[in-house]
N, C-alpha and C positions, 0 to 999 in steps of 0.2 A: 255904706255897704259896698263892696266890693262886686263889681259887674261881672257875671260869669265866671265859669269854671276857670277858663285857662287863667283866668287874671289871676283869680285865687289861688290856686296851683302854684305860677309862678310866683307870687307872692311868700306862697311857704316854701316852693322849693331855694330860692334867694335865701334864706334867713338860714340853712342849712348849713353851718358852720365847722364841720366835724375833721379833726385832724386825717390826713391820708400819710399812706404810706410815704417815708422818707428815700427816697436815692438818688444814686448818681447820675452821671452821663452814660454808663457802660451796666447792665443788668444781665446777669446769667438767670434763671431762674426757667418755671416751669408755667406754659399758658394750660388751663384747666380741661380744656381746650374752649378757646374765648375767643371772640375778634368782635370789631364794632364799629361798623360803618356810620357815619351821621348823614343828617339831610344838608344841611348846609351848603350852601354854590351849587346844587343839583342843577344838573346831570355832573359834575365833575366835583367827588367828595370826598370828604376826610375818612381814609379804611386805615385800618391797617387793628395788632393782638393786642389784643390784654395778655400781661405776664406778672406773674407773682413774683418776689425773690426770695423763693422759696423753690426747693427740688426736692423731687417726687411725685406722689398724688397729689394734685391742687384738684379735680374734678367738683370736690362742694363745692368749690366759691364758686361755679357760674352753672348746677344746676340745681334752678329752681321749685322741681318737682319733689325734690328729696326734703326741703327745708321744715315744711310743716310735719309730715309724717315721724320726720326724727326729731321735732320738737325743738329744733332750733329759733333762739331767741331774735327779736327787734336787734339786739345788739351785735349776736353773732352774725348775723344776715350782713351790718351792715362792717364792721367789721372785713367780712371776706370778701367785701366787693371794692373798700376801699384801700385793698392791700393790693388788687390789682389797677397795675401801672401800663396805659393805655396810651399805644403806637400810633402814628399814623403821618399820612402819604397823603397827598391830593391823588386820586385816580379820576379817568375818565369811568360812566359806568358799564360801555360795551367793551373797558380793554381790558377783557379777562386772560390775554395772553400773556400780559405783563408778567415777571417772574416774581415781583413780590405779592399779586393776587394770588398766583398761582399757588404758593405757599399758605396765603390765608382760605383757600379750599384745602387744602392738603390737611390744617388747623381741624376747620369744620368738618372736616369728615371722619376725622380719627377718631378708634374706638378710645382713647387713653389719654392723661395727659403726655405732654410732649418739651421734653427740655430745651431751652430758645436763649437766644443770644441775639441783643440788642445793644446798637448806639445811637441815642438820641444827639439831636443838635442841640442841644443845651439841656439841662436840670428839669426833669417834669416838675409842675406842679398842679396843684388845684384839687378840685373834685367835683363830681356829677350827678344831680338828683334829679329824677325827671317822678312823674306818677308815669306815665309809659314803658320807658324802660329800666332794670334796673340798676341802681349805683355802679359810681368804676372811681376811681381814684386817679392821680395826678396823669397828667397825661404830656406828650413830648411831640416833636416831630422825628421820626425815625428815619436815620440816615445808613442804619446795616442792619440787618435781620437774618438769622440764620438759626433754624431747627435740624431737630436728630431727624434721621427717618420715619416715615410714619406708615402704620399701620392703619388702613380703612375701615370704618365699622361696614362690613358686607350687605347691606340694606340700600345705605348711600351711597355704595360704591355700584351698586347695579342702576339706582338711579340716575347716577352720575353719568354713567358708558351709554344708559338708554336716550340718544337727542331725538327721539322720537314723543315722548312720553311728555303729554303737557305739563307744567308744573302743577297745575289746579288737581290732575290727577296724580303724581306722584306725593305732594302732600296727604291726597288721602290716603293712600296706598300704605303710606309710610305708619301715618296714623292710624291704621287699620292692624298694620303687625306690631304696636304698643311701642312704637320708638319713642321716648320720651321729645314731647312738643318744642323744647328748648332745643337738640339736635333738630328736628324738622327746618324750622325758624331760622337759628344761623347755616343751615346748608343750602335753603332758598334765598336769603341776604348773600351770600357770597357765591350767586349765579351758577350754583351744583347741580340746576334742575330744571329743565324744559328743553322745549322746541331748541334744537341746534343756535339757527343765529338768531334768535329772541331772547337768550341768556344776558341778564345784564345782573349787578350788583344791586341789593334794593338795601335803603337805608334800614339800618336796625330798627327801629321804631314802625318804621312802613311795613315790616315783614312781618312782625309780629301781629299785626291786627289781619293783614292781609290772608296768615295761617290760619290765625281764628275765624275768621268770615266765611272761609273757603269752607272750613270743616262743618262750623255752622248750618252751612246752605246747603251742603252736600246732607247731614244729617237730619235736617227740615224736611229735604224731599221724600225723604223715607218714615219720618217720624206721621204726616201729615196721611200717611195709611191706616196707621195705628191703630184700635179702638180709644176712645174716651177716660180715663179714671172716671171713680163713680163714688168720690166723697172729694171733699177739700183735705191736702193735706198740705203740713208745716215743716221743714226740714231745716235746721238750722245748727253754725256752726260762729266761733268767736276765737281770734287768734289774731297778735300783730296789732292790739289796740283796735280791731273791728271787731265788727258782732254783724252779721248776714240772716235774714231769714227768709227762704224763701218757700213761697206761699201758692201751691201748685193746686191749681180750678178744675174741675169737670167740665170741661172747654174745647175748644177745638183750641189750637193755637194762635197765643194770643200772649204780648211779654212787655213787661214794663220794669226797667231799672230805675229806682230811686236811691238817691243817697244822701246822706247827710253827717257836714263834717261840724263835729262841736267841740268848741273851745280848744281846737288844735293852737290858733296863734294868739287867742285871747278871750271876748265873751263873744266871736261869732256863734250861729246857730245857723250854717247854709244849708238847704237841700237843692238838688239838682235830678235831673229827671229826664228820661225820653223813654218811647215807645214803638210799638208796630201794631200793628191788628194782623187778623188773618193774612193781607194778601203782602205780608212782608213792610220792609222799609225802603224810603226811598234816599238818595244823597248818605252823606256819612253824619255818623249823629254827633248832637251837642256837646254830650258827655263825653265824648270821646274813643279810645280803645279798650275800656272797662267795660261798654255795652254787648261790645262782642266775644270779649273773653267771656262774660258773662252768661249770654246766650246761648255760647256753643259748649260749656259742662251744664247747664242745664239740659240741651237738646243730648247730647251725651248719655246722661243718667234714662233719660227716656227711652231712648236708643236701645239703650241695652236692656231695658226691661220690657219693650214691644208696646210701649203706651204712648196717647198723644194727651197733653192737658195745657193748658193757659198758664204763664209764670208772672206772679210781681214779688220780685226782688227788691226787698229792702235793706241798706247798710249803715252802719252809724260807724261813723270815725271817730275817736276819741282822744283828747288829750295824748300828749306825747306819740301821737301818731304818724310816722314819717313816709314820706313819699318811697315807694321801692319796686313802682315799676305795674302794668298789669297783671303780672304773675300772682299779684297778692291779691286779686279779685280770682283770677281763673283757679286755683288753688285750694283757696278760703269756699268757693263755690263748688267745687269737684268735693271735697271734703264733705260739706254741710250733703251734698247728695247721697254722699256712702253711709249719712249716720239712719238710724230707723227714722221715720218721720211718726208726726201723733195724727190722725184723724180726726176733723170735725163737720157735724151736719153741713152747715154753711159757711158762708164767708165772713158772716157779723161773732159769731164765735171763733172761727180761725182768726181775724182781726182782734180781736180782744186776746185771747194769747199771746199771739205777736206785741200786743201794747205794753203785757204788764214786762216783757224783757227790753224792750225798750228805753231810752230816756227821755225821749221828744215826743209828746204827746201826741198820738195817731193822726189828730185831727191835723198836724202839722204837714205830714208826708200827703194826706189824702188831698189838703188843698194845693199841694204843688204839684197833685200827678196830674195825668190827661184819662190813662183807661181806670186805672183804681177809682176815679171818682164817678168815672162813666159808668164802669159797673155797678157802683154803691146804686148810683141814680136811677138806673136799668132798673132795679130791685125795690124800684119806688120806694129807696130808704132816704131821707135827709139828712144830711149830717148832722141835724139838732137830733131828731130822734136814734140814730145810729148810738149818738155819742153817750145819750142822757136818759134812757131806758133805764 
């Protein structure tokens, strides 16, 4: 058995094989607009565009939010991420004066793509699959970089002139007038947002859960007003080799992610799991940046409907399943929210729903949770009797 998520992960991210785009030393082409900072030698890391060699609109390959709505495929996803060919610079992260940072905020803030002009020191190659973030393709050290003029999307650009304005609150801000989360995310990675001289660079992968938590916790405070829902209800959505069902309590707030990946790299069967209770979490969780993309289009969908309720989210991974980042949790879960949900008395018949769409038999996910099993328990149900009724 393979010990924990990350191992596992890495495990299947490694076995990721998939030809990337071919070029040269010298690339004309168009970033979608894209950039991607890594963690690596933090404080001092590798930034710098993603560029397609391609002119024009590139904008699908690096937004996320569009991909399931327009029914885009496992292969067109990865496809467009592996076509773009990824720059980069060692930066310090407070030298946002640098003129080639300065350029990759110029990127992140554009309402359009943006036609670019790159010379790497040698041939990119390779490719990138994280479950965090999503796919990039061959990647170089950039030794010249030069874009057309850019045009600011007017949202980020007042964010940007405001160094007043903490970032915790211009994320929501931004979130609040529908700026899609993928613009949010790389314009706070590429230090577009906050306090004057507390602006730094935050790696792409750090940003994006950082988004998610922010928004989260901001809409927790409000959701935890609420009133109650006053039946069990089931909302569920399947796209990308998963299947999500999330299973919303007459609760106060209360939220548990389970997941379970099968037979992605063979005859495993893993589930993986964490939780909160009412008074929130504490540290960063096991599972990882799925717990909070997760929690925060949940708390979302409540948000907007003026209700507070209890969430256990459950996911099956399935065969031919490929890592492409948390978007495909935050997404798959914003989705499954917008569909009608069914209503049931309680929890032993919403669970029994949830099982026959399943393929791992309930009893599987209930013994690896912490509150799904508390609850059963609470409700002086047994697992023998729950299961065998």
């Amino acid at each position: 058995m393979i010990n924990g998520k990350t191992a596992y992960l890495k495990k299947l991210t490694s076995r990721m094989k998939m030809p990337s785009v071919d070029v040269g030393k010298e690339l004309d082409g168009s970033t979608p607009p894209s950039v991607f900072i890594g963690s690596w030698n933090y404080p001092k890391v590798y930034a710098g565009p993603m560029i397609a060699p391609l002119s024009g609109d590139t904008t699908i390959m690096d937004m996320p939010e569009s991909w399931i709505p327009q029914d885009k495929s496992q292969e067109d996803i990865i496809s467009y991420r592996l076509n773009l060919v990824r720059g980069k610079q060692i930066v310090g992260i407070k030298d946002l004066e640098n003129s080639f940072v300065e350029k990759l905020q110029d990127i992140s803030l554009s309402e359009n793509s943006i036609e670019s002009e790159a010379e790497f020191s040698k041939k990119p190659r390779g490719s990138s699959f994280s479950d965090e973030h999503t796919p990039h393709g061959p990647s170089a050290l950039i030794q010249k970089f030069d874009i057309e003029s850019v045009k600011w999307d007017r949202e980020l650009e007042k964010v940007f002139y405001d160094s007043d304005l903490k970032a915790a609150d211009a994320v929501l801000d931004l979130n609040n007038k529908g700026i899609p989360f993928s613009n949010i995310q790389k314009a706070f990675s590429v230090g577009a947002m906050g306090v004057g001289k507390r602006r730094k660079l935050v790696p792409t992968r750090w940003s994006i859960t950082a988004c998610d938590s922010t928004i989260g916790d901001r809409l927790l405070k409000t959701v935890r007003y609420h009133d109650v829902i006053d039946t069990h209800r089931v909302y569920e959505f399947a796209s990308l080799n998963n299947y999500y069902a999330v299973m919303l309590l007459p609760s106060e707030w209360q939220y548990e992610w389970i997941e379970a990946f099968l037979h992605v790299l063979g005859s495993e069967e893993l589930i993986f799991s964490d939780y909160e209770n009412n008074t929130g979490k504490k540290g960063y969780s096991r599972v990882g940046g799925c717990y909070y993309t997760c929690k925060m289009a949940v708390l979302e969908a409540l948000a907007r409907e003026g209700k507070q309720a209890g969430a256990i989210v459950l996911r099956e991974a399935y065969n031919g399943y490929v890592p492409l980042g948390v978007f495909n949790v935050r997404e798959n879960v914003r989705n499954a929210m917008n569909q009608n949900y069914l209503e049931f008395e309680d929890m032993k018949t919403a669970l029994s729903y949830i099982s026959t769409k399943i393929k791992l038999p309930m009893e599987s996910f209930v013994k690896q949770s912490d509150l799904l099993n508390e609850l059963l328990q609470s409700r002086q149900t047994t697992l023998d009797n729950f299961f065998h009724k």
